[in-house]
N, C-alpha and C positions, 0 to 999 in steps of 0.2 A: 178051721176055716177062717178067712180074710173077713174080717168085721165089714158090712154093709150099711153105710147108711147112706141115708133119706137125706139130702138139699136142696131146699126154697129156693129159687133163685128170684130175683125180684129186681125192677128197674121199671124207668118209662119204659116205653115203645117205639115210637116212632126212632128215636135217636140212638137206640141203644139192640137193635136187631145184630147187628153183628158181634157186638160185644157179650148178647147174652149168649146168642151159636157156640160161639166159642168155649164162654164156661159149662155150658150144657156137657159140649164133646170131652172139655177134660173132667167133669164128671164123670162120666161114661168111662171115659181113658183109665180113671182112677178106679175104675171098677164098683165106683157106687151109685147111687140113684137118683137123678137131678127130678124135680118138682116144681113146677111154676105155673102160671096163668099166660103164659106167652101164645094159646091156642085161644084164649077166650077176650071178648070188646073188654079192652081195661073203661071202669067206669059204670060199668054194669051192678048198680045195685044187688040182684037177684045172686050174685059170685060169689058178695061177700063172705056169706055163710061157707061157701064153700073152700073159698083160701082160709077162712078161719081153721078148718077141716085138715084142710093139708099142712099150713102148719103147725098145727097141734100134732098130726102125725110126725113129722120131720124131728131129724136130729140136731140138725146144722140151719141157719137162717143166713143167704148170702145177697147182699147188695149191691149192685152196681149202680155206680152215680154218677152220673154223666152232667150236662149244663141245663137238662130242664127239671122242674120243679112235679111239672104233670097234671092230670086232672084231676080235680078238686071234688073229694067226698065231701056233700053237701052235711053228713053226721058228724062228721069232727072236726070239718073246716078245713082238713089236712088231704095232702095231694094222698093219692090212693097208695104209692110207695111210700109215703111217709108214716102214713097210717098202717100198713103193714110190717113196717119196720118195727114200729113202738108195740105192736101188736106181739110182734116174737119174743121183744124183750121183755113187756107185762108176763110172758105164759115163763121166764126163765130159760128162754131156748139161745144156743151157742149161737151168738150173732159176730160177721165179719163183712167188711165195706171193700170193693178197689174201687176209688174214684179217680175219676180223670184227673189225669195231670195238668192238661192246659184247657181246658173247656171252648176259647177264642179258636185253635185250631179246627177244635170240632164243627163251630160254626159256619168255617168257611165253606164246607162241603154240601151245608144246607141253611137258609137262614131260620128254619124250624125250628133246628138243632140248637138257639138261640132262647132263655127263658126272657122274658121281660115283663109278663105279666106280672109274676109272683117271682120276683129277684131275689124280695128279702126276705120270703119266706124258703126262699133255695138256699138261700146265705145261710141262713139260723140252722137250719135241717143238716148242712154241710158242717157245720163246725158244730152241731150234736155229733153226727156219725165221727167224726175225726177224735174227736174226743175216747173214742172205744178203741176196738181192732179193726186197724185199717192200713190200708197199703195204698199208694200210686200206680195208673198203668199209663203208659202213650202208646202203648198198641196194640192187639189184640195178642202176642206172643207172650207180652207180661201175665195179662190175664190167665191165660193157661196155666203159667209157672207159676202166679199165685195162690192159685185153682191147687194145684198139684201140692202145692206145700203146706197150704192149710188144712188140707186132708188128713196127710201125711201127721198133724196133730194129733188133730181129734180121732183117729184112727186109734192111739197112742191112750185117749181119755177111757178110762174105766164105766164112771160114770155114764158114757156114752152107750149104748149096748145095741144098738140098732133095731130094726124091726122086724128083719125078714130072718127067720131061724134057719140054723143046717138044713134041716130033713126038708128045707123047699127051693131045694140049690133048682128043680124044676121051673117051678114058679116062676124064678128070680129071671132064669134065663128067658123065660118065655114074655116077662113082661121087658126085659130090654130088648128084646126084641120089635116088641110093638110099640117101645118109645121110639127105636132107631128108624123104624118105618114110619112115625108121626112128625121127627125131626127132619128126614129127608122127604116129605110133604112139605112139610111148612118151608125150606128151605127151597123146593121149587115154586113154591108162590111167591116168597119173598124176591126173588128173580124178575120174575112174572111184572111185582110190583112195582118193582126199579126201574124195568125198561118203559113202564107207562108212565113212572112217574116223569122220566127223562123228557118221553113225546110231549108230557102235559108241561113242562118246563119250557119246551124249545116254543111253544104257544102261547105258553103265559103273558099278558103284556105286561108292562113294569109302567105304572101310570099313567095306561092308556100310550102305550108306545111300546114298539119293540125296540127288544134291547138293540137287537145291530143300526135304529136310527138315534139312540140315546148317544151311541160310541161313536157314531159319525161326528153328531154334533160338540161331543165330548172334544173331539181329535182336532173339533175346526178353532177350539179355543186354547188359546197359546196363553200361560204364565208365567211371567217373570217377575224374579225374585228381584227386589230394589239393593243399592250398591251397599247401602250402611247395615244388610243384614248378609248380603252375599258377594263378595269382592268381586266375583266372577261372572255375578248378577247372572245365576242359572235360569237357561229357559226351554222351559214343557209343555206338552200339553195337558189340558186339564185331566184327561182321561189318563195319560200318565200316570200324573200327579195322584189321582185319588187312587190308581193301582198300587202305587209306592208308600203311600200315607194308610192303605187298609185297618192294619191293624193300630194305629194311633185315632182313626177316626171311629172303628168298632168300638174302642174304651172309651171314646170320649174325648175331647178339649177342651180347653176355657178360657175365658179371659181374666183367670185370676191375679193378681200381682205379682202372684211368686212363676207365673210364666215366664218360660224365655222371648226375644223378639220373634223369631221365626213364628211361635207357636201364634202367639198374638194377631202375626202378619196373616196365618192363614185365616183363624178363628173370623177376623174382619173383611180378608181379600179373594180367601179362596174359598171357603167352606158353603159364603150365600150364594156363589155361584152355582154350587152342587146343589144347594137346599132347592133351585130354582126348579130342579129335574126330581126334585122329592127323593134324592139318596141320601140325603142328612136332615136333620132337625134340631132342633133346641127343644131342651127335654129338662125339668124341674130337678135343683137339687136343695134337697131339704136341708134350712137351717146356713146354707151357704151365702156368703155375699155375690159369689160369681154367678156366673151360669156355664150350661155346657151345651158343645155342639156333639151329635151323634150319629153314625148311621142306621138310618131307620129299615124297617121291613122291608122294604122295596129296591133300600141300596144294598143290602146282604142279599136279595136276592139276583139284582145288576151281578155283585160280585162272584156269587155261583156259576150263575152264567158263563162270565168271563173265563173262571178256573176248568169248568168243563169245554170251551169255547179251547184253551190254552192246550190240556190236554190229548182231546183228538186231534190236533194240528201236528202234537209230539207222535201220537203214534200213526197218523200218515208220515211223517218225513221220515221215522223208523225204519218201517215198510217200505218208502219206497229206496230208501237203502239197500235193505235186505235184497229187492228185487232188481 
């Protein structure tokens, strides 16, 4: 009989619903038995005991790591994935990571999806995990394949001997089955969850204004590039402009020396214009002589907006193709 095991799967939450679906299914696909707290409040004191439980049962401990850091166990100071991570490897259990590949992508789909509180403890945490066994995904197709081939290991390890024996080939099937029916629950809330989140987004105001008067007034201001940085002396509007610049102003700018003029020209000419509407800010860098400008909470969430705003437009002109 095909060796069975038990996998942890562990991640935030809010940012990583899809990614962890995914490896649950190729779990499942792989014919062994996924495990995680993805039914239960991450954060909940009263749990811990009990993921301690599950993965103490478990074969396999699986990570996924996405761009937030996560809520912070007040016991060890460490985000609750982090802490269950070091947890698997304290008990000596077979641990494996797929971290996102470009984390800034991720953000643009939510500005949640964004860590900033605890950056540098996501930094530290991330080049722990890397340091082990770990793979890249950018999309949820990797994951699966990565899902499938680490199995396809430990399957292989000796050592490994799983939990569930021949003589309960019963059991086995009867409890994937009641995970298959827990997963397609939780998969219909998470639906549920998306299209509220969307109504509470199109509601949202973005400092005290909706976004479609932010964009108007974005659109009424026009920038031009001066002739000794642009021969062609390019000219946008602002709301352009910061569509074009996203991801340069997501990471960050400065006016450090080693800048080029352009950079310089926005840092000083365009960026206070933004900052005026609370999409950017100047945000502390340690130990630096510079400073930086950044898009703050408010302007990743403008950006979100925008990209879903861009979207439905594509799939009405689709449609009305189609039609």
């Amino acid at each position: 009989m095909k060796k069975k095991l038990q996998v942890f799967i562990s991640s935030t939450y809010i940012d990583m619903k899809e990614e962890r679906q995914a490896a649950v299914t190729a779990v499942l696909n792989a014919g062994h038995i996924p495990a995680g707290m993805e039914l239960f409040k991450s954060g909940d004191q009263s749990q811990k005991e009990t993921i301690k439980r599950w993965i103490d049962e478990s074969d396999v401990y699986m990570l996924i790591l996405g761009s937030r850091y996560g809520s912070i166990d007040p016991e060890s100071g460490k985000s609750y994935t982090h802490w269950e991570y070091d947890y698997a490897g304290e008990q000596g259990k077979r641990r494996f990571a797929i971290v996102i590949k470009d984390e800034m992508e991720k953000a643009k789909l939510n500005p949640e999806f964004l860590e900033r509180e605890h950056y540098a403890e996501l930094k530290d945490f991330k080049r722990d995990v890397l340091s082990n066994i770990s793979k890249f995904y950018e999309d949820l197709k990797d994951i699966k394949l990565i899902v499938m081939e680490s199995l396809k290991e430990y399957e292989a390890d000796d050592n490994l001997v799983g939990w569930i024996k021949s003589d309960n080939i019963q059991s086995v099937e009867s409890l994937l089955m009641e995970n298959a029916k827990l997963l397609k629950e939780n998969a219909r809330l998470d639906k549920e969850n998306e299209k509220l989140n969307q109504k509470l987004t199109q509601k949202t105001d973005i400092n005290g204004l909706q976004y479609a008067e932010i964009k108007s007034a974005l659109e009424d201001i026009v920038i031009k590039l001066p002739k000794k940085i642009d021969e062609g002396e390019t000219e946008a509007t602002l709301f352009k402009y910061f569509i074009l610049k996203a991801n340069s102003f997501t990471t960050g700018i400065t006016n450090s020396t080693k800048s080029n003029a352009l950079t310089i020209y926005i840092y000083y000419h365009v960026a206070p214009k933004l900052m005026q509407f609370g999409l950017l800010e100047k945000v502390k860098v340690t130990g630096a002589m510079y400073e930086k400008i950044q898009t703050t909470k408010e302007g990743l969430k403008f950006l979100a907006q925008y990209q879903l705003e861009k979207s439905l437009k594509a799939k009405a002109k689709t449609k009305a193709i189609k039609d």
